[in-house]
C-alpha positions as a printed Julia matrix, in Angstrom:
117×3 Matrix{Float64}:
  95.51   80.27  111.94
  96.96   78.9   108.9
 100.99   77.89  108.51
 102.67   79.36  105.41
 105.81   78.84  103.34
 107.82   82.4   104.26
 110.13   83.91  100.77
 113.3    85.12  101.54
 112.71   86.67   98.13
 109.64   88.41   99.09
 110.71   89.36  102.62
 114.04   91.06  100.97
 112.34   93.38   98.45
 109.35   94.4   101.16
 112.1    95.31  103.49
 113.92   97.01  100.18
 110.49   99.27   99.89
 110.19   99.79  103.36
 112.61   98.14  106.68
 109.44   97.53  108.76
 107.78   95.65  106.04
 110.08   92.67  105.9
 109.43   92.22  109.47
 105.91   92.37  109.07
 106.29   89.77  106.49
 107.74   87.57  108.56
 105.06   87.51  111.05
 107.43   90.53  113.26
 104.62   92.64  113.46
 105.42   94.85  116.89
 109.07   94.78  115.7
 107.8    95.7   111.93
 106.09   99.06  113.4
 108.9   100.0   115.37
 111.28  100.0   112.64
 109.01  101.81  111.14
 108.48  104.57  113.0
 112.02  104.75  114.07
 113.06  105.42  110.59
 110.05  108.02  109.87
 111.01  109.37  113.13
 115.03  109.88  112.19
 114.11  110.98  108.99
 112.05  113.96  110.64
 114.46  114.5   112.89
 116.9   114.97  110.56
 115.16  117.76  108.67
 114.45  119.39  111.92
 118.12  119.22  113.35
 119.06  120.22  109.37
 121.9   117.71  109.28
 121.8   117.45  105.78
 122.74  120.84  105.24
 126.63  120.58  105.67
 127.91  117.67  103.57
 129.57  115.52  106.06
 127.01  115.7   108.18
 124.74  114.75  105.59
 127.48  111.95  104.5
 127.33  110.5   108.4
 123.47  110.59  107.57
 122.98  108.78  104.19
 125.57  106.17  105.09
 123.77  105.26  108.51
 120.5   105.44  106.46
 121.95  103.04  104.22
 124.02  100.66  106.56
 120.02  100.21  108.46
 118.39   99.65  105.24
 121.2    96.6   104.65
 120.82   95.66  107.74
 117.15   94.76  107.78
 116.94   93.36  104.15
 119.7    90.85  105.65
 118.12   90.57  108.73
 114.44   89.48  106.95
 115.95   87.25  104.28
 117.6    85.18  107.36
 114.55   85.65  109.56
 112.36   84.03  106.61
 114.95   81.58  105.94
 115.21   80.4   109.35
 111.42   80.77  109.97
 110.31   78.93  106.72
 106.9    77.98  108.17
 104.97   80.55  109.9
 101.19   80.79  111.52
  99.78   83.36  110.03
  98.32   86.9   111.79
  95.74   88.85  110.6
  98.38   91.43  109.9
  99.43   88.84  107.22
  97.06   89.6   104.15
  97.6    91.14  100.45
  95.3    94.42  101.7
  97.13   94.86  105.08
 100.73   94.99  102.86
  99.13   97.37   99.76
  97.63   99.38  102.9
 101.24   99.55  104.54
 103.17  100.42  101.02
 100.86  103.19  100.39
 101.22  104.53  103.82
 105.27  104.3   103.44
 105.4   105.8   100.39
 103.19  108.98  101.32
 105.12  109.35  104.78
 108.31  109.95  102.0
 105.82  112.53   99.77
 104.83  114.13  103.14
 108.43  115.24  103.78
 109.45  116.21  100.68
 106.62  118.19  100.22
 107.09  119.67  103.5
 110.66  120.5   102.62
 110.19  122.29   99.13
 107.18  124.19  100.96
């Protein structure tokens, strides 16, 4: 496999669109998917539980939501910093990101369709 230059740039606004995709990014695929699904399973969980029907409880909610999201745009800006040169995976191609933006994005549609049905 091939050794690239890793972007702190470019691994802080894919984590910005989604957490898992900074990780991914920096050649943390297994972690990438885990954050992931951790968030999209929170998220669900949330609207299950209905936590964000009282407003503290949907104040504890947004501000964990938000402290994670910090967290892991930190947490890949360092990663690529320290990790300048990576080998490549086949995880690491222009398709395989546009494939895993899409899917983020519709997981978000999913749920707020669900919730105004």
């Amino acid at each position: 496999m091939e050794e690239k230059r890793r972007s702190p740039l470019i691994a802080s606004i894919a984590s910005l669109i989604d957490p898992g995709l900074g990780l991914v990014y920096n050649v943390a695929f297994k972690k990438g998917i885990i954050v992931t699904i951790s968030f999209l399973v929170a998220v669900a969980l949330l609207f299950i539980v209905g936590a964000l029907k009282s407003f503290v409880g949907g104040l504890i909610v947004v501000s964990f939501y938000f402290i994670a999201r910090i967290y892991f745009i930190i947490d890949s800006f360092w990663r690529a910093r320290k990790y300048s040169q990576a080998i490549l995976t086949r995880f690491n191609r222009w398709y395989f990101y546009a494939t895993y933006i899409l899917l983020s994005v519709s997981k978000f549609l999913r749920l707020e369709w669900n919730r105004q049905s």
